[in-house]
N, C-alpha and C positions, 0 to 999 in steps of 0.2 A: 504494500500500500504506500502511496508517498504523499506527499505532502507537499504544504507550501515551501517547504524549507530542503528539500529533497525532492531530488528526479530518484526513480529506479532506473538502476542500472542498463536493466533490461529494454526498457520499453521507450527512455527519455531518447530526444532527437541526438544525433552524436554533436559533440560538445559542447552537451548540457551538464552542469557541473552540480554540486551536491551544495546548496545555498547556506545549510551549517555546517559544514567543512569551513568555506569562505568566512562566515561569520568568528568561526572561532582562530583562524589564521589572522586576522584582524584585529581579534581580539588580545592575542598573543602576541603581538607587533607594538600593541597601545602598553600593552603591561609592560613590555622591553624598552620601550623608548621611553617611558613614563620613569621606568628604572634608573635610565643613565642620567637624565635631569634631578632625580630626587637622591642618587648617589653622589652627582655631582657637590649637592646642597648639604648633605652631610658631610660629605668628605672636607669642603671648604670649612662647613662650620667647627667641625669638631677635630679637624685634624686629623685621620684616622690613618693617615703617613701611604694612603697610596700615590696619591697627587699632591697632597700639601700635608707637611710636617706638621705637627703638636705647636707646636711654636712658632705657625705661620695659621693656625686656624683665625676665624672671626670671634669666636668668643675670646679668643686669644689677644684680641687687638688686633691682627693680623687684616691684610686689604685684599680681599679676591681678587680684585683686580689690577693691583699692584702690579704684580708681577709680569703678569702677560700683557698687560696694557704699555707697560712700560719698556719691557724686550724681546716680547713675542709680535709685536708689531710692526708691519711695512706696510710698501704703496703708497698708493696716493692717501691714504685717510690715515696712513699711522699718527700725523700730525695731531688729528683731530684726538686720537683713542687715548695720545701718549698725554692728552693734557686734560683728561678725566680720570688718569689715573689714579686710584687710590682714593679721591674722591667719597665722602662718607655717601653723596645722594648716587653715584654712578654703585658702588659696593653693596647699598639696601637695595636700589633698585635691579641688580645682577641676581640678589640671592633671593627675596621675595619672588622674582622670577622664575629663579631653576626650582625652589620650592613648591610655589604652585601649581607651575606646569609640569611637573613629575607629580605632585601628589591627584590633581584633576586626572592624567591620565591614565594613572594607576587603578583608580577610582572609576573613572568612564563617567564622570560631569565635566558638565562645562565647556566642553569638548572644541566648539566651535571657538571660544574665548583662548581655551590651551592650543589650538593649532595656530590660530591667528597670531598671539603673542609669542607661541613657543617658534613659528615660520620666523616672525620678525625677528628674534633673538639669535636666531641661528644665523639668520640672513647679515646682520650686522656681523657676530663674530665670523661671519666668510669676506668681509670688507677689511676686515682687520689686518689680514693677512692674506691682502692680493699681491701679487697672483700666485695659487697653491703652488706647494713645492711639487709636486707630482703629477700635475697637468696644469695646463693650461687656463683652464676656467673650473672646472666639476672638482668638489671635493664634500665630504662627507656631512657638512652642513648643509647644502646644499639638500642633499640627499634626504639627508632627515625633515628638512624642510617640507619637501614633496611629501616626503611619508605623512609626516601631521595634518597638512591638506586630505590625503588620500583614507587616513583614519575618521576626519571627521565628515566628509564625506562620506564612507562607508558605515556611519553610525557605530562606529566601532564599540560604544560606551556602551549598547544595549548588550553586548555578548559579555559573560562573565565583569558587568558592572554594570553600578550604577546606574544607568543614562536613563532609562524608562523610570523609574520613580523618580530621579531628578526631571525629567521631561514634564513631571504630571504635577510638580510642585507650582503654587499659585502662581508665585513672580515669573517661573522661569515662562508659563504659559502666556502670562502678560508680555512678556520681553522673551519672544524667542530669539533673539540673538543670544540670549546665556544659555542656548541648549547645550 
């Protein structure tokens, strides 16, 4: 018997594909990328010595963005990145970010708000350091860019999250832009 959510194998036109398969490879995509943003956020804040020592965390005193802004930068914008460096409003504004666009997408809310601002974030640290060392133009921000489009797009939040009771919540119905 199949469903809305499944073809049978047997009988569906050839490639027609299994729609909770999709869902949940989607789903699995939002929980991984949600990952690397919200590991980011702890690893900055607390130190935990994979990317940033104990005594370069934020609770530390420590400036997220210190460091890369300040010698991970070229191109034509490094001017601009190297003179927000360290910055206390550029530092809240970086880790508020990776915070809650890792914790929304782990989650499956908000989804549209996390692709948007998680695309823009990624898009800016790909300006940072034009042009990539390994091509041309294309590099991993970028990449991930696309994916947060293509996750909320794909409603990815309703598979293994969130996103259907957040969907159904008063505000977000008033303001579906926060879906």
């Amino acid at each position: 018997m199949t469903t809305s959510y499944q073809a049978d194998r047997t009988t569906a036109p050839r490639g027609a594909i299994d729609r909770a398969a999709v869902d949940y490879v989607w789903a699995a995509l939002r929980i991984a990328l949600g990952w690397v943003f919200l590991w980011a956020f702890l690893d900055k804040t607390f130190g935990l010595g994979f990317a940033t020592e104990r005594e370069a965390a934020w609770i530390e005193g420590g400036s997220p963005t210190s460091g890369y802004f300040e010698f991970g930068t070229k191109g034509p914008f490094a001017d601009f990145y190297q003179g927000m460096a360290g910055s206390a409003f550029a530092d809240a504004l970086f880790m508020v970010g990776l915070g809650a666009i890792g914790t929304a997408l782990i989650l499956g809310i908000g989804m549209r708000i996390a692709a948007a601002s998680g695309a823009l974030l990624l898009v800016l640290m790909w300006t940072a350091a034009l042009p990539p060392e390994n091509n041309p133009f294309m590099d991993d921000h970028l990449v991930y860019a696309a994916l947060l489009i293509g996750l909320a797009m794909a409603r990815a939040g309703d598979t293994l999250g969130l996103g259907r009771i957040w969907g159904r919540l008063g505000l977000v119905e008033r303001h579906r832009w926060l879906k």
